[in-house]
HTML snippet that shows the backbone in 3Dmol.js (N, CA, C, O; Angstrom):
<script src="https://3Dmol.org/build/3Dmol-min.js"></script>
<div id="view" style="width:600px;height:400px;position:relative"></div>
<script>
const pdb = `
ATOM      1  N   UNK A   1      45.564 100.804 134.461  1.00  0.00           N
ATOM      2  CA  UNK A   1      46.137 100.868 133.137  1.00  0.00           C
ATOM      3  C   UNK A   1      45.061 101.369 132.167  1.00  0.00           C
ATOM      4  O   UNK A   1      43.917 100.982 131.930  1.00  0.00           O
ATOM      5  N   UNK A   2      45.833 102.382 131.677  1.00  0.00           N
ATOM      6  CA  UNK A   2      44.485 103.318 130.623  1.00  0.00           C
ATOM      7  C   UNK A   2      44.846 102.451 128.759  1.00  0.00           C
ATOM      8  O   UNK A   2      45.774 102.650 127.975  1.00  0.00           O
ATOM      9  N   UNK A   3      43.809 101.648 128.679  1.00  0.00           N
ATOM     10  CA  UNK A   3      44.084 100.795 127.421  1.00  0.00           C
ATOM     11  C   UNK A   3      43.872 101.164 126.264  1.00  0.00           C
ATOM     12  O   UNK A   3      44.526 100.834 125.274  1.00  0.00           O
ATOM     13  N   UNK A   4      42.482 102.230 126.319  1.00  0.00           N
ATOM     14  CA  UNK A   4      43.265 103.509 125.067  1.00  0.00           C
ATOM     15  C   UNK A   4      44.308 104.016 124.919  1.00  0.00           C
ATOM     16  O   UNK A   4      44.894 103.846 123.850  1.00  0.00           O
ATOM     17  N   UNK A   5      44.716 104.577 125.647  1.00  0.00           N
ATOM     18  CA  UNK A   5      46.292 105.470 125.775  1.00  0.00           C
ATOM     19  C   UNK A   5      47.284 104.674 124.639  1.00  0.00           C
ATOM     20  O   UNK A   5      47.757 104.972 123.543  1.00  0.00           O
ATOM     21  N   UNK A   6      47.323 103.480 125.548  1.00  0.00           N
ATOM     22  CA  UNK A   6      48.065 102.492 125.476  1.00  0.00           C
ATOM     23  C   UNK A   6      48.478 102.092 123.533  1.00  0.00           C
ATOM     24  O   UNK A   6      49.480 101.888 122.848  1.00  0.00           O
ATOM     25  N   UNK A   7      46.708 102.179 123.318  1.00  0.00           N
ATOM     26  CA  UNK A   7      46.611 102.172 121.782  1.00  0.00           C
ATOM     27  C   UNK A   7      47.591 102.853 121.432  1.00  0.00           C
ATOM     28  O   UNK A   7      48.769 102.663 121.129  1.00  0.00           O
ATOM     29  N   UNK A   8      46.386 104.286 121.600  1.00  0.00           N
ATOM     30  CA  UNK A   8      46.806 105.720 121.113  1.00  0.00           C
ATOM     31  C   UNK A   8      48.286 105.768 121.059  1.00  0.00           C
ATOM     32  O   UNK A   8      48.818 105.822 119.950  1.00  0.00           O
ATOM     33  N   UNK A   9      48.881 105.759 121.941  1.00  0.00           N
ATOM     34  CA  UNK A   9      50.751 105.751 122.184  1.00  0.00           C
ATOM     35  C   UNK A   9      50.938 104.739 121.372  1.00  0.00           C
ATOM     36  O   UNK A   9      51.501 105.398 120.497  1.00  0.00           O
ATOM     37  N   UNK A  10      50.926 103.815 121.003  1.00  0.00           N
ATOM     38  CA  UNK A  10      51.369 102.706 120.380  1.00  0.00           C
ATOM     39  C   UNK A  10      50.929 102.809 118.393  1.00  0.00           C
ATOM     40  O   UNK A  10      51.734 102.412 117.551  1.00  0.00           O
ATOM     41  N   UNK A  11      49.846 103.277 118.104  1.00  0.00           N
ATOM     42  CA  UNK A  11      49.149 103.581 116.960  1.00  0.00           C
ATOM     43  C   UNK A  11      50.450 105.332 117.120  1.00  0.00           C
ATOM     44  O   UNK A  11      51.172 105.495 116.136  1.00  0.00           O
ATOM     45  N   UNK A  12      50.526 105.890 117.733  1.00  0.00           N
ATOM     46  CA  UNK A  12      51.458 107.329 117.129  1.00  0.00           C
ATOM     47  C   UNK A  12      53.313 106.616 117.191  1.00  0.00           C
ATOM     48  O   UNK A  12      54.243 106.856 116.422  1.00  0.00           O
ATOM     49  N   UNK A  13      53.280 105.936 118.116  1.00  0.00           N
ATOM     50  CA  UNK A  13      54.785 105.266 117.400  1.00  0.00           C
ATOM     51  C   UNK A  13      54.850 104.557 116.140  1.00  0.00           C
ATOM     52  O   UNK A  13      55.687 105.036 115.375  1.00  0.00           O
ATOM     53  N   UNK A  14      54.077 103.342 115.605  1.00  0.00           N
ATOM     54  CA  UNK A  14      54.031 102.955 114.610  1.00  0.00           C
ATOM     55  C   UNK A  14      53.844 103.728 113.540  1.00  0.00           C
ATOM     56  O   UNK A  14      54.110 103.276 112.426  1.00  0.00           O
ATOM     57  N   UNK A  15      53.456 104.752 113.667  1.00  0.00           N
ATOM     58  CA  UNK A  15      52.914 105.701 112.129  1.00  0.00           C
ATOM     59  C   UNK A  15      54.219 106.072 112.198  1.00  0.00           C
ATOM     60  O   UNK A  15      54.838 105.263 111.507  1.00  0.00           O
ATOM     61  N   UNK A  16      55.127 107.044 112.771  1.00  0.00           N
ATOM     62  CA  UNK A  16      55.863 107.226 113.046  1.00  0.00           C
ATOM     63  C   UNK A  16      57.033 106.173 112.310  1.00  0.00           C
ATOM     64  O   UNK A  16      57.586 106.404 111.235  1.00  0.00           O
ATOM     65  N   UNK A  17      57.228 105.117 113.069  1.00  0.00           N
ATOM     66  CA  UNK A  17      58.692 104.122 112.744  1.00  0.00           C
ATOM     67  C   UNK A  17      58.005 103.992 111.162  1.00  0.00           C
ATOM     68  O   UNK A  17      58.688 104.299 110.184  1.00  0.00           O
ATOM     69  N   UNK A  18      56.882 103.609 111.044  1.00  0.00           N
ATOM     70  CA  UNK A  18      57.086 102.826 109.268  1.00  0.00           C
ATOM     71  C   UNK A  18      55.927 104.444 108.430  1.00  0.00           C
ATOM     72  O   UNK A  18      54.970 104.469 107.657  1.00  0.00           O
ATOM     73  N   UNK A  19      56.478 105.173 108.922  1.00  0.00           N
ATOM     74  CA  UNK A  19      56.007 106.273 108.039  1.00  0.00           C
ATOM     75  C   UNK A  19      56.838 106.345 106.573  1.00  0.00           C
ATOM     76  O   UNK A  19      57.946 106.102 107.051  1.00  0.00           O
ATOM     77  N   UNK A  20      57.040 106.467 105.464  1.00  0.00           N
ATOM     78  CA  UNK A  20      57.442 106.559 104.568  1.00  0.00           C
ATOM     79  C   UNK A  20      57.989 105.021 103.921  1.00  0.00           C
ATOM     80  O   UNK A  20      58.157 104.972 102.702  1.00  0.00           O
ATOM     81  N   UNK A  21      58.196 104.076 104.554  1.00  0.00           N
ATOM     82  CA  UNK A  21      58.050 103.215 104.273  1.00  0.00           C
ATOM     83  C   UNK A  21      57.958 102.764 103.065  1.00  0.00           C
ATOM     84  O   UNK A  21      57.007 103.227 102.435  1.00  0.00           O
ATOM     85  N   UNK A  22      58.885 101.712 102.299  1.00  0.00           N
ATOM     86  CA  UNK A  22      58.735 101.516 100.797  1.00  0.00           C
ATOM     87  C   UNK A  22      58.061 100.160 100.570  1.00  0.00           C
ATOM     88  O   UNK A  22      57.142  99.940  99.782  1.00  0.00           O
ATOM     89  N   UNK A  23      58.705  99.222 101.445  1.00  0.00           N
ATOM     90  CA  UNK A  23      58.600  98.284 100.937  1.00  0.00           C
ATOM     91  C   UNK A  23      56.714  97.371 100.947  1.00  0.00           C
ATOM     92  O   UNK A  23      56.506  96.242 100.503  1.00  0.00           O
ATOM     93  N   UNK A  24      56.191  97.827 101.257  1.00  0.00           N
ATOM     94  CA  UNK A  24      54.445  97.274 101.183  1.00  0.00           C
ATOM     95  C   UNK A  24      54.204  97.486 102.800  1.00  0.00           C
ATOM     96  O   UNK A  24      53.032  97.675 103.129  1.00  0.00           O
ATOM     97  N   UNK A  25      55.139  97.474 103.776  1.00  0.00           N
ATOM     98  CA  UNK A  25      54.828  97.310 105.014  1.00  0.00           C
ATOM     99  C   UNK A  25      54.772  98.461 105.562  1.00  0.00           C
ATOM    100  O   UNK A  25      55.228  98.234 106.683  1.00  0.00           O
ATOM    101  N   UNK A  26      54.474  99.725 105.510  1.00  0.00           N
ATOM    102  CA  UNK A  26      54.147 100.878 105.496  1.00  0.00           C
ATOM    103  C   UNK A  26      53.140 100.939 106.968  1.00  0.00           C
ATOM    104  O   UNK A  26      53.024  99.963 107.708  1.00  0.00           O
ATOM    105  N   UNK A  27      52.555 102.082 107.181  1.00  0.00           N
ATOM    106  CA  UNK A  27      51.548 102.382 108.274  1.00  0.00           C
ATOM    107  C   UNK A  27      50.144 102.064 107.606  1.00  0.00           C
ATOM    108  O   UNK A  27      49.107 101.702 108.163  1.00  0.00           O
ATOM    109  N   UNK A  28      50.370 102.277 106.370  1.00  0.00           N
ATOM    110  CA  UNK A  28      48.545 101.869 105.809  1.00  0.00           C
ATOM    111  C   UNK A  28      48.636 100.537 105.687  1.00  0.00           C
ATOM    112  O   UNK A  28      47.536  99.984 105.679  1.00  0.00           O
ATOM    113  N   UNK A  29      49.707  99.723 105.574  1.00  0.00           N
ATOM    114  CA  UNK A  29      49.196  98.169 105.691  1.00  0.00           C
ATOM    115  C   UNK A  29      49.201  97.863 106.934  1.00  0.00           C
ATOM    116  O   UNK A  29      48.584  96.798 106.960  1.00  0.00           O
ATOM    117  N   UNK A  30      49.617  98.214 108.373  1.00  0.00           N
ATOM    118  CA  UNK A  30      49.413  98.163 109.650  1.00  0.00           C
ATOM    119  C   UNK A  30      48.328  98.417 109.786  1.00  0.00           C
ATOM    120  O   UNK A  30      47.652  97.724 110.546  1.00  0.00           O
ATOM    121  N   UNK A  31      47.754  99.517 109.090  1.00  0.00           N
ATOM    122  CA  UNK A  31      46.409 100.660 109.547  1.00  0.00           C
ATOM    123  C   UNK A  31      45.532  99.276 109.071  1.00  0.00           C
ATOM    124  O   UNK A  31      44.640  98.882 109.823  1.00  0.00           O
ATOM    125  N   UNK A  32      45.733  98.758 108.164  1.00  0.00           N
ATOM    126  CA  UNK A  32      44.699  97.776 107.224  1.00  0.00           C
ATOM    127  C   UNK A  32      44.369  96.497 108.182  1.00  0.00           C
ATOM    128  O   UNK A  32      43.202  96.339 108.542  1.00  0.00           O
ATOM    129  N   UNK A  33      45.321  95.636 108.576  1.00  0.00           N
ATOM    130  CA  UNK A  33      45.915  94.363 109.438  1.00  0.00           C
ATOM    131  C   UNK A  33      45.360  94.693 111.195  1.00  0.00           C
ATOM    132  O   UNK A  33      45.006  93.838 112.007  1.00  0.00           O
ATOM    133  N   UNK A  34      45.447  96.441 111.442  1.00  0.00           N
ATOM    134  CA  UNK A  34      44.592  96.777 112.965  1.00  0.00           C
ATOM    135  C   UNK A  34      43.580  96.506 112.407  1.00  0.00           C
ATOM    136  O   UNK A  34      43.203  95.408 112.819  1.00  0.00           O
ATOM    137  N   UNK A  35      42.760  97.000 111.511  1.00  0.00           N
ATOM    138  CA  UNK A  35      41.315  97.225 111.669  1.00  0.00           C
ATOM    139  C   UNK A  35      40.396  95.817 111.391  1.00  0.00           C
ATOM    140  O   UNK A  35      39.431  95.284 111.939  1.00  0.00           O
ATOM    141  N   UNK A  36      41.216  95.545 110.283  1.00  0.00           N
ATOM    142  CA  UNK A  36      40.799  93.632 110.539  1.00  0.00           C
ATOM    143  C   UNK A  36      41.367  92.974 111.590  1.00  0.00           C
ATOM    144  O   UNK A  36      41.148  91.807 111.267  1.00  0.00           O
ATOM    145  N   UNK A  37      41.963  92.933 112.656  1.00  0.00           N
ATOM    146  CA  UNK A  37      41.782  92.426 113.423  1.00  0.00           C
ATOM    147  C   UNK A  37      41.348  92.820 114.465  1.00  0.00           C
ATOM    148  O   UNK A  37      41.416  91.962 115.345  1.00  0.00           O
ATOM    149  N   UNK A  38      40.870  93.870 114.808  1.00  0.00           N
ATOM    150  CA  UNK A  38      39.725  94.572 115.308  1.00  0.00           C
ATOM    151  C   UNK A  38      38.337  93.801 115.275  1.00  0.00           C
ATOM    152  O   UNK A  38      37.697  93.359 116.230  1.00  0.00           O
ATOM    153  N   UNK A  39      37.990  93.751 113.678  1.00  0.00           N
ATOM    154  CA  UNK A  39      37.051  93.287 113.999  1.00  0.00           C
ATOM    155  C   UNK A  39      36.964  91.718 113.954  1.00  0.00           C
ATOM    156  O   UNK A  39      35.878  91.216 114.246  1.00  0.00           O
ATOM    157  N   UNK A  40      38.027  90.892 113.608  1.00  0.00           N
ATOM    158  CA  UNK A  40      38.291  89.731 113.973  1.00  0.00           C
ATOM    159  C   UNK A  40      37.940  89.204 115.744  1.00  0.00           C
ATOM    160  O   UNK A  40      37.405  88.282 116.360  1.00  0.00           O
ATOM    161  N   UNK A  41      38.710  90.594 116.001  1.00  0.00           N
ATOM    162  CA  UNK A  41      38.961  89.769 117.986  1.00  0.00           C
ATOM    163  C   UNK A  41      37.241  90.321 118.115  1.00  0.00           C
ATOM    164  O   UNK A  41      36.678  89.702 119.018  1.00  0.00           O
ATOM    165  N   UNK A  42      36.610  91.015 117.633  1.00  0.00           N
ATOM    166  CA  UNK A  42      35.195  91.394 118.457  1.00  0.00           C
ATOM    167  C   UNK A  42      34.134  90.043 117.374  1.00  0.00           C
ATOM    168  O   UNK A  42      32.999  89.799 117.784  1.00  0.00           O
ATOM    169  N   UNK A  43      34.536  89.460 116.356  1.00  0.00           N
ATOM    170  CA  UNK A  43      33.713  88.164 116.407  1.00  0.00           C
ATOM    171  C   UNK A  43      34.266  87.024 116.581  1.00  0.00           C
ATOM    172  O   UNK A  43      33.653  86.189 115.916  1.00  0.00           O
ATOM    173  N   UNK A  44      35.028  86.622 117.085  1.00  0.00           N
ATOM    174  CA  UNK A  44      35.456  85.894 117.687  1.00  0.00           C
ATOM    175  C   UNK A  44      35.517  86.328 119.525  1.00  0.00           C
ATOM    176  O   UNK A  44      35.609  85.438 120.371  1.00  0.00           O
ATOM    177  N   UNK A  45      35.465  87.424 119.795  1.00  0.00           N
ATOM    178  CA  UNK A  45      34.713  87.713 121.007  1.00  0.00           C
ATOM    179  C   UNK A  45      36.176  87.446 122.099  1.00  0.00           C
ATOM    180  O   UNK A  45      36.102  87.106 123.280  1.00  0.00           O
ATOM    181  N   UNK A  46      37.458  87.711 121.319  1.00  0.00           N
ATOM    182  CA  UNK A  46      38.734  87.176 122.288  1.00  0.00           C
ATOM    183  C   UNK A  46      38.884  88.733 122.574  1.00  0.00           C
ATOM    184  O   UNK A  46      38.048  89.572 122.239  1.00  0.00           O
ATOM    185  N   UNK A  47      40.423  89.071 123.439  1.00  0.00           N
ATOM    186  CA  UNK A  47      41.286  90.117 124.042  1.00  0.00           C
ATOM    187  C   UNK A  47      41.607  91.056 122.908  1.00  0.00           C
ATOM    188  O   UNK A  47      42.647  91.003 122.251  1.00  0.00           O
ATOM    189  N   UNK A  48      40.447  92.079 122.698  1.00  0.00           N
ATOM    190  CA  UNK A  48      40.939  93.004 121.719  1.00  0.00           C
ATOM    191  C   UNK A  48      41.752  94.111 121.980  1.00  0.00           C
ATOM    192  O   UNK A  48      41.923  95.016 121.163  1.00  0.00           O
ATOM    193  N   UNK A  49      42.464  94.055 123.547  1.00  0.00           N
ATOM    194  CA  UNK A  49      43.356  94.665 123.849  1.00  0.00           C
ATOM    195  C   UNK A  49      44.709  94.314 123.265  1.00  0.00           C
ATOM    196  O   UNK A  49      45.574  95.099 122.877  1.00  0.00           O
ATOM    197  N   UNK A  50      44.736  92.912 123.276  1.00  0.00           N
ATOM    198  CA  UNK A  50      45.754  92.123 122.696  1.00  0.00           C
ATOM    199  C   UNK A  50      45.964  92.209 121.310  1.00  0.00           C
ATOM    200  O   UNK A  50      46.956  92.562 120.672  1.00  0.00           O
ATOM    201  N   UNK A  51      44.849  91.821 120.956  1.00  0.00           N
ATOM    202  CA  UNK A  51      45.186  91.567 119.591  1.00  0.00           C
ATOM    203  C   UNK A  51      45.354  92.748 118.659  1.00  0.00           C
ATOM    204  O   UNK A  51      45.825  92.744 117.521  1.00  0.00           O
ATOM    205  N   UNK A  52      44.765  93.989 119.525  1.00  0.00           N
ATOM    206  CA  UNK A  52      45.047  95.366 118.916  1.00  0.00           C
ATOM    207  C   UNK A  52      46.468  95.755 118.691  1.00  0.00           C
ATOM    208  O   UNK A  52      46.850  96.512 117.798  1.00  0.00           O
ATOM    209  N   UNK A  53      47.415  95.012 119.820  1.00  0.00           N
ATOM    210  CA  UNK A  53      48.887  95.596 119.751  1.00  0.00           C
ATOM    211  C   UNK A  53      49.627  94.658 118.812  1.00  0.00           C
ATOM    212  O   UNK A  53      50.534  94.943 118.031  1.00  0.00           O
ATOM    213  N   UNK A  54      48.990  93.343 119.073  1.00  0.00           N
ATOM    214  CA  UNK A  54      49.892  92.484 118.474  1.00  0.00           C
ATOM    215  C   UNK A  54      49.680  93.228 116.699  1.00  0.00           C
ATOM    216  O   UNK A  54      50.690  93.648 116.134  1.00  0.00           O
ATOM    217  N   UNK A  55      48.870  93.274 116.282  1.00  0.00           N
ATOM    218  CA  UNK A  55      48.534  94.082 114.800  1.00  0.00           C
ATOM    219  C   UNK A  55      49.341  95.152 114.395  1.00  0.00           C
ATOM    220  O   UNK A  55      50.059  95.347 113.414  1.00  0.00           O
ATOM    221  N   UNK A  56      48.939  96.030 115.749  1.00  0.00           N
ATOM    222  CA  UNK A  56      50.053  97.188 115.625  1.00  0.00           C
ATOM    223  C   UNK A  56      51.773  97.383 115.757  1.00  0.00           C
ATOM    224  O   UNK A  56      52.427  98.425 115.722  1.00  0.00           O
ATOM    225  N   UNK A  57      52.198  96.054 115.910  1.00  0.00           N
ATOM    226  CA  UNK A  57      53.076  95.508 116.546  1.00  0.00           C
ATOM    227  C   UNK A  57      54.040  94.901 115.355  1.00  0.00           C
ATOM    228  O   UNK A  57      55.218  95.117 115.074  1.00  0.00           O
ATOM    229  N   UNK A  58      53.296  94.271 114.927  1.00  0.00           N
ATOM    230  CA  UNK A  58      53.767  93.000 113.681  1.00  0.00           C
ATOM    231  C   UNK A  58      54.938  92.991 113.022  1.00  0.00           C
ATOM    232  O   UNK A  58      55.727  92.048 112.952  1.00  0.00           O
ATOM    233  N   UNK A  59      55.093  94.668 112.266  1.00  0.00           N
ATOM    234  CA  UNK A  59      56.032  94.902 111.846  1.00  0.00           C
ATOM    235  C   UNK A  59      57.052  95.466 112.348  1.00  0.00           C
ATOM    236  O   UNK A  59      57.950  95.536 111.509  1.00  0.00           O
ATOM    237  N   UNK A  60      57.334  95.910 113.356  1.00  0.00           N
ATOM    238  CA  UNK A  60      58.499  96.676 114.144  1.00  0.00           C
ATOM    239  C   UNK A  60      59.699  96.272 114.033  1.00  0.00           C
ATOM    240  O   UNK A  60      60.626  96.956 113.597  1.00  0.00           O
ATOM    241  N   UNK A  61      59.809  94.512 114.630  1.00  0.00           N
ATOM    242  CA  UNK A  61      60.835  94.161 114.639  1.00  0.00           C
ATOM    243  C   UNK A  61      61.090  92.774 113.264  1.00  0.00           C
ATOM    244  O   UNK A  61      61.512  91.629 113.427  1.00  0.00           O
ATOM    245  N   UNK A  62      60.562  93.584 111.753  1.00  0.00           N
ATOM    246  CA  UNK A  62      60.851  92.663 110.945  1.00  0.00           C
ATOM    247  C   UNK A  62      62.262  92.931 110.389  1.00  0.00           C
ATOM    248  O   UNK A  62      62.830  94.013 110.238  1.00  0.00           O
ATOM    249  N   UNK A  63      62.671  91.739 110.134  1.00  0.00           N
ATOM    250  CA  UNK A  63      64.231  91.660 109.914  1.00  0.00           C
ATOM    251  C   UNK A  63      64.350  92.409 108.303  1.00  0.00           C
ATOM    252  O   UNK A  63      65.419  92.839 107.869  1.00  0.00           O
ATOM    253  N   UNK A  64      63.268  92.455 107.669  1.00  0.00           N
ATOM    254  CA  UNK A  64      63.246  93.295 106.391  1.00  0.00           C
ATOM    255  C   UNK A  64      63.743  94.847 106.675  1.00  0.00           C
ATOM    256  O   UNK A  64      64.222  95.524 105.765  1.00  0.00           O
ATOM    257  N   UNK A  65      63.629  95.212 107.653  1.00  0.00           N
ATOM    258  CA  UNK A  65      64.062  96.537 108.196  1.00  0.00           C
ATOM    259  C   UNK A  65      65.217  96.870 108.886  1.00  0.00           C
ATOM    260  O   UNK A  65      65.627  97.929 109.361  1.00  0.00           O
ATOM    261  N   UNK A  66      65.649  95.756 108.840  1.00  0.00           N
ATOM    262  CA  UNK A  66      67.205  95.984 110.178  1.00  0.00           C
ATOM    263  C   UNK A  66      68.650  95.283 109.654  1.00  0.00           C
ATOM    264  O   UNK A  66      69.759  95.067 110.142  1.00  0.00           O
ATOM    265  N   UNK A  67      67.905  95.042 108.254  1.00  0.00           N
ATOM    266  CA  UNK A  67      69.479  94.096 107.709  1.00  0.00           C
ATOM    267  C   UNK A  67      69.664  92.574 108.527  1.00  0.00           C
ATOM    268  O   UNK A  67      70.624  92.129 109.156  1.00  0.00           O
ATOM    269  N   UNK A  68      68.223  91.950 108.207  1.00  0.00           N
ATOM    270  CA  UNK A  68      68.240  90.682 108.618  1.00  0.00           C
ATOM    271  C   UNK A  68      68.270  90.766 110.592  1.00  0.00           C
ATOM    272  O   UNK A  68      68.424  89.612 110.992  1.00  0.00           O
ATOM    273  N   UNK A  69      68.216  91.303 111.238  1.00  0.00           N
ATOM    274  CA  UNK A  69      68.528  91.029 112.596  1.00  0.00           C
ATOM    275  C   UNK A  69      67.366  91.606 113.105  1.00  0.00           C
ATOM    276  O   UNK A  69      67.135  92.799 113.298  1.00  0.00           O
ATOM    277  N   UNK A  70      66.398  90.276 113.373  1.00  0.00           N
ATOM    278  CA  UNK A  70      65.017  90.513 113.573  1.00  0.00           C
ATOM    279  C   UNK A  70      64.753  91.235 115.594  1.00  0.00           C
ATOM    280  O   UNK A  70      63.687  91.559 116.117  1.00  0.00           O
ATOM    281  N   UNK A  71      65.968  91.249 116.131  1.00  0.00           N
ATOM    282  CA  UNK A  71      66.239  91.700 117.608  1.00  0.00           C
ATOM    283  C   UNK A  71      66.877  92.917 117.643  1.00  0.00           C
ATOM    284  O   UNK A  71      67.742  93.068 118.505  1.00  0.00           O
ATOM    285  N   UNK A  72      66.583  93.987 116.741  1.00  0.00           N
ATOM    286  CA  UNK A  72      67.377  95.282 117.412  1.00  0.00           C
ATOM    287  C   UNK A  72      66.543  95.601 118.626  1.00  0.00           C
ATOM    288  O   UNK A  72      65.380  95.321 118.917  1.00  0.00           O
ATOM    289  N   UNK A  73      67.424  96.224 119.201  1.00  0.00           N
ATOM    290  CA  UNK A  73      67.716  96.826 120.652  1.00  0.00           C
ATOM    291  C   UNK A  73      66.825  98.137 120.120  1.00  0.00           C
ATOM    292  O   UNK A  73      66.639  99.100 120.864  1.00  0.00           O
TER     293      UNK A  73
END
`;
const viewer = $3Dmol.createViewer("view");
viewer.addModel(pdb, "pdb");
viewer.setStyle({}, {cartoon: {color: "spectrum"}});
viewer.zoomTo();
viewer.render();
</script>
């Protein structure tokens, strides 16, 4: 498993889904929330594989985006 890629693919979908974005949750507050926790997981010394996606992740499935239904398909 190539765990850059993994980023990389994952950092070009997110820009992507919350590109234009109005409401504060945009790609630059993702971009903001990766990079501090970036360097969160490297002093605290945990899975910065993990915690890279979970960051990049955060907002995808917020119900602010889907008309309350925090599980779209």
């Amino acid at each position: 498993m190539n765990r850059s890629w993994i980023i990389s693919q994952t950092e070009t979908y997110v820009r992507f889904q919350l590109s234009g974005e109005s409401s504060g949750h945009d790609w630059w507050h993702v971009y903001r929330v990766w990079k501090t926790a970036q360097k969160l997981a490297e002093k605290e010394n945990t899975n910065s594989f993990i915690v890279q996606l979970a960051a990049l992740l955060h907002d995808i499935a917020d119900w602010k985006f889907h008309d309350g239904n925090c599980c779209v398909a």
